[in-house]
N, C-alpha and C positions, 0 to 999 in steps of 0.2 A: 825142106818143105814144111815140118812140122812147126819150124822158127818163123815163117811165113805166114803160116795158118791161124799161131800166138798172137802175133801183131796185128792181123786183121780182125782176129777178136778182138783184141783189145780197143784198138780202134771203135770198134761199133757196140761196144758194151753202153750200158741206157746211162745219159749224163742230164740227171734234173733238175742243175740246178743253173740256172734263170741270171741272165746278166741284162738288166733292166737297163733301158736309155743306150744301147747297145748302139756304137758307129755304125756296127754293120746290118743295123736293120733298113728296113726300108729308107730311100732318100728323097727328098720332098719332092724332086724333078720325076720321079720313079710314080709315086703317087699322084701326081698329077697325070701322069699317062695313065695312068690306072682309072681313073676313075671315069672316063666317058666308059669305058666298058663292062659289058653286061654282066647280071650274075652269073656265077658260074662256081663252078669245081672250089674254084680257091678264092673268092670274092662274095663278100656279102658285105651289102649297104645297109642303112635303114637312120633315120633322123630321132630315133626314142633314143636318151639317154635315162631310162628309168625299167626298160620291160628285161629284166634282170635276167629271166626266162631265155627268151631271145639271145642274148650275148651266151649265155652258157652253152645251150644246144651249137651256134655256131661255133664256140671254142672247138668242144667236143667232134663236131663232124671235120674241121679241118684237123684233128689230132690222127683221127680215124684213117683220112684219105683213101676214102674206098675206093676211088677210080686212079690209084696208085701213083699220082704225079710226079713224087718224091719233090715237092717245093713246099712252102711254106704258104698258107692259106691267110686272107686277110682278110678283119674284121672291120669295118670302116664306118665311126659315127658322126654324123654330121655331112654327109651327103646322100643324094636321092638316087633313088636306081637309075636315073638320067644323068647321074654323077654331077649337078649343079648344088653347092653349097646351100646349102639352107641356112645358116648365119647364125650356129649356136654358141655358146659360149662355154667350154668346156671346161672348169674348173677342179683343183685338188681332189673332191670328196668325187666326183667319177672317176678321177685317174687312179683312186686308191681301192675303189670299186674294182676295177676291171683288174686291179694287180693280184687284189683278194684271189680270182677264180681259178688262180697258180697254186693256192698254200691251202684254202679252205676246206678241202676234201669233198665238194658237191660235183667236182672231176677227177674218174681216178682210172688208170693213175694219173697223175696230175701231169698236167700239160707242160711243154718248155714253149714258151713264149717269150714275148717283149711287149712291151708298150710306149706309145709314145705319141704327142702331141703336135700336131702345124696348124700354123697359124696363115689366114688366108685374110686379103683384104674383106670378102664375102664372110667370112666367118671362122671357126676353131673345128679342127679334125682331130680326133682322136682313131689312131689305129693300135689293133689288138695284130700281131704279128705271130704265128701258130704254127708250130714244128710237127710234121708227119711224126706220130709215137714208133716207133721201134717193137713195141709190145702192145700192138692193138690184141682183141677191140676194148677203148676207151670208153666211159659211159660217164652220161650225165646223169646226177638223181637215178643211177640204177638204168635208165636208155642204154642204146648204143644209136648214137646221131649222128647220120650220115647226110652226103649230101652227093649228088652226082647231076654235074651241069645244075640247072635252075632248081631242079629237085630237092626236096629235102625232108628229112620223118627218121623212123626209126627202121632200124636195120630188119629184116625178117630173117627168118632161120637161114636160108641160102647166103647172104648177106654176110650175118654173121662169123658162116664158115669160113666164106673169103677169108674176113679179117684173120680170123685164128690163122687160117692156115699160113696167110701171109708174114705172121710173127716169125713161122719156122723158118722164115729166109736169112733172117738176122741171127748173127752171133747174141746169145742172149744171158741175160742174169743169170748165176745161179738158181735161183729159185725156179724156175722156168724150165728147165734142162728135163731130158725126164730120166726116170730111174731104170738103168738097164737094171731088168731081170724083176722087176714088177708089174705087177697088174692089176686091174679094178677090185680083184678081189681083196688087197689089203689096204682098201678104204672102207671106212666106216661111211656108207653113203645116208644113213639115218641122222648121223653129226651134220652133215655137209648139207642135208635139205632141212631139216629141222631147225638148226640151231644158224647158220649162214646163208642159205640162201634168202632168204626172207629179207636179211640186211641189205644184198647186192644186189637186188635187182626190186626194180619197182612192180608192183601191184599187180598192173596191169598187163605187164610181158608175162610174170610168172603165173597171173591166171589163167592166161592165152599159149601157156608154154606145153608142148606135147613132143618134145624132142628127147632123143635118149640120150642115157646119164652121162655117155662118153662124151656128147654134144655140150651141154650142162656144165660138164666139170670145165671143158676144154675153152668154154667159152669165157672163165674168168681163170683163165692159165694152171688151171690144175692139172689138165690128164693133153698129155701129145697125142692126138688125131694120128700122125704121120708114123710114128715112131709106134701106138697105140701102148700105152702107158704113162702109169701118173706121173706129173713132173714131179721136182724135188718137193715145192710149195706143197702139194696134194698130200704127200706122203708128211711131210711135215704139222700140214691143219688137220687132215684128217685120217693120216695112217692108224692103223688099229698097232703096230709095232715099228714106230720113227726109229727106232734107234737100230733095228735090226740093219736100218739101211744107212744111217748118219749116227753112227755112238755117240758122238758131241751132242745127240739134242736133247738136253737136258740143261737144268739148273739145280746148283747144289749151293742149300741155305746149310750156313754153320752158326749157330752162336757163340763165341767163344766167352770165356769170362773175364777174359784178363786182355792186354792191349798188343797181343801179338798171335802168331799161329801155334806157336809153342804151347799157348794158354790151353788149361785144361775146356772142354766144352760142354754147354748146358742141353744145347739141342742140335738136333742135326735134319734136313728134311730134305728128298730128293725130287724136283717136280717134273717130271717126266710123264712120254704120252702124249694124244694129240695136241698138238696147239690152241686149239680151240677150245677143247675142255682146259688146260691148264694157264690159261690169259686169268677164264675167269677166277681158277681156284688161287693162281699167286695175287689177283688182283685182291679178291676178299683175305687173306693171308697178308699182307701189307697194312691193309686196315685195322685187322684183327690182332697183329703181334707185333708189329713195328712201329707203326702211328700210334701211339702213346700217348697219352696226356699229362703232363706236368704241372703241378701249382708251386711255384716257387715259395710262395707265405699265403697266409691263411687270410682268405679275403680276395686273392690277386685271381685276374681271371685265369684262364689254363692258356700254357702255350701245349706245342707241342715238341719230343726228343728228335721226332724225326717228322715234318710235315708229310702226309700223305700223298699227294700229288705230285711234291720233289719226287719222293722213293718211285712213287709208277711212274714218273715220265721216265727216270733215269734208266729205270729196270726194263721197261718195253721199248727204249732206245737200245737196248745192249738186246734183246731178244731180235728184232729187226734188222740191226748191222751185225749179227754173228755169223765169222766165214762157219758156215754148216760141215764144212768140208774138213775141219780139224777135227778128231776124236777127243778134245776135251771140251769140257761144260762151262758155262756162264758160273763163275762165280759169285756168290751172293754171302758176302762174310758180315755179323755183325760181331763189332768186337764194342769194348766198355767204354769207348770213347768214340766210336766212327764204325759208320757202315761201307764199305769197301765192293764196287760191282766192278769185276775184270771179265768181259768177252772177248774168245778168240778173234783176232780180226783189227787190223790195224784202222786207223783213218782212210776211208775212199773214194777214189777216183777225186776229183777238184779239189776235195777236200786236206787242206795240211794245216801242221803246224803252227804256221804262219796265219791264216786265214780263218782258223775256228773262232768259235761255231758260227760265224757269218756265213761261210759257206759249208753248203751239204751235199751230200751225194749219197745213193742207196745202193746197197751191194745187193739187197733183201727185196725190194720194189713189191712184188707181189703179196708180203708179208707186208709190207707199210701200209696197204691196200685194206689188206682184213683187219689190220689193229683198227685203222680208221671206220672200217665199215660195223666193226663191233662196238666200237664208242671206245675202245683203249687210248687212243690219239685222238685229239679236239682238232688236228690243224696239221699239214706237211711242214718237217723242215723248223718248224719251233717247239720241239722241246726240249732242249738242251734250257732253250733262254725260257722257258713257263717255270722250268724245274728251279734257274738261279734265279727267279723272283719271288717263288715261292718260300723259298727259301731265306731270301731277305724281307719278305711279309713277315716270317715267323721270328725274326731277329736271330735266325742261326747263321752262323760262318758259311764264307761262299763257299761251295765246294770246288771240290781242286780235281782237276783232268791230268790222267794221266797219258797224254800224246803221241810221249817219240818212239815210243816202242812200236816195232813196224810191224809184227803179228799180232798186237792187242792193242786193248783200247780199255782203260778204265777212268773210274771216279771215283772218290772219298768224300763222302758227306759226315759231316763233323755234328758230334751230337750236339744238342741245346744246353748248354749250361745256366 
């Protein structure tokens, strides 16, 4: 039974990452029957290919699927809600538009979608194709965007619950799980509305917001409703003692002096503690004692030993995909020739070997969520490739991935000579 219950998890564990121009999306004969019919649940038309707005909210409400269809919602530009062509001409720079609203973080968590292009003697369709999320509720710009039949706005607090409660149906992330034998009390809920909610949620809900904290938390996957207790996320961003409940969460910085572990060491630092507070203390900490500046001769401008934004992307990529569920820490070594980050946690789900870093997958989902919403991450799913650019900006060696080890996951960034 219990090998049964593994597999069905497994099965339904959240897979975000996105196979564009996909066979099996919609087929042109499919769209064609689609389109004399009305809006609805999973159908939205409209002929702007500019109200940027528009596309996004509708992403978001078919991610949402508040009237629980479990199908795939579709966005359709270049016909009328009488479904006759309007004879637009859809070119690259909107198709690369609507691909954006997958990677760019102004949907989170980010949508699994497709897109794709027909071409009609009347004119060019572009369709946005939009997978019910697994881990609602989904928000745009901070909403939650629903849509039920012709309807469509943002979610109200009854609304909301649906969603949340509806998550609890799916086998779900780690991150998401909640913490048997916790409770509201070992969150710092002063961190969580102070210093994060202000990022996830726009303006206007959170002025209009009069819901309690259990509601609040539960409603961006921190605390289970059902189970009443924080999930692992919760306890992770904002427990007042993470480790009492996951020992692994931590990162342990070592300097060593010399080019191996044997080497005697200069400094040692442990960053542990909520997530939230320690995003920002490792982030200023990267800045402050790693990113270095070098002038090779006198005159030359400065590079740097270790570019800044390499070191964070790599470092909040290894804080995000950490199985939380080992007792050991993210390793953060700097030795005299390379900085070395190993997190418990092999490559996951889509992701291998074979296929890095083109493709991605989140063990972490609701953590990729807060990096982004705190400005740690610029973008879903690219920072592996910001970090090796960044790093061939500054004229240092590519860094080398360390892959086939199937409980971990590292990289070696080679200093600037």
């Amino acid at each position: 039974m219990w090998i049964k219950l593994i597999s069905t998890f497994k099965m339904r564990i959240i897979n975000f990452e996105i196979f564009i121009y996909s066979r099996d999306m919609i087929t042109k004969d499919q769209l064609e029957a689609l389109l004399p019919e009305m809006e609805n649940d999973r159908v939205e038309k409209t002929i702007s290919t500019t109200d940027t707005n528009k596309f996004g909210e509708a992403i978001c409400a078919f991610a949402n699927d508040l009237g629980a269809t479990s199908k795939p919602g579709y966005l359709i530009i270049g016909a009328r809600d009488d479904g006759k062509i309007e004879g637009l001409k859809i070119d690259e720079s909107l198709m690369q538009l609507l691909l954006g609203y997958r990677t760019d973080g102004r949907i989170v968590p980010p949508p699994a979608m497709m897109v794709n292009k027909f071409s009609f003697p009347e004119g060019d369709i572009a369709v946005v194709e939009v997978q019910p999320s697994p881990v609602p509720p989904v928000r745009w710009k901070g909403k939650v965007c629903i849509r039920i039949g012709q309807r469509k706005g943002t979610a109200n607090e009854a609304e909301e619950r649906i969603l949340s409660e509806k998550r609890s149906t799916f086998a779900r992330s780690f991150d998401t799980q909640p913490v048997f034998g916790a409770d509201l009390r070992e969150i710092g809920i002063d961190i969580f509305k102070l210093s994060y909610l202000p990022t996830a949620i726009d303006a206007e809900t959170l002025a209009a917001n009069g819901r309690q904290i259990k509601e609040q938390l539960s409603s961006l996957k921190f605390y289970d409703l059902k189970a009443d207790m924080p999930t692992n996320a919760g306890i992770l961003l904002f427990g007042k003692n993470p480790r009492f409940y996951l020992p692994g969460a931590y990162i342990q910085y070592v300097k060593f002096k010399g080019t191996d572990e044997t080497s005697d060491f200069e400094y040692e630092e442990r960053f542990e503690g909520d997530l939230t507070t320690q995003l920002r203390v490792i982030n200023d900490f990267i800045k402050s004692q790693i990113a270095k500046r070098v002038q090779h001769k006198l005159g030359e401008e400065y590079e740097f030993a270790y570019p800044n934004s390499a070191v964070q992307e790599l470092l909040f990529n290894a804080i995000i995909h950490k199985d939380y569920q080992s007792n050991a820490p993210i390793k953060f070594y700097e030795f005299e020739d390379r900085i070395e980050i190993i997190n418990p946690g092999g490559l996951y789900g889509n992701a291998r070997p074979e296929n890095f870093p083109n493709t991605n997958d989140y063990r972490n989902p609701t953590l990729a969520e807060v990096a982004k919403n705190l400005g740690y991450i610029n973008a879903f799913n690219v920072g592996v490739k910001r970090a090796k650019a960044a790093l061939d900006k500054n004229g240092s060696p590519p860094p080398k991935f360390l892959i086939d080890e199937p409980t971990s996951f590292g990289v070696i960034i080679y200093k600037k000579k």
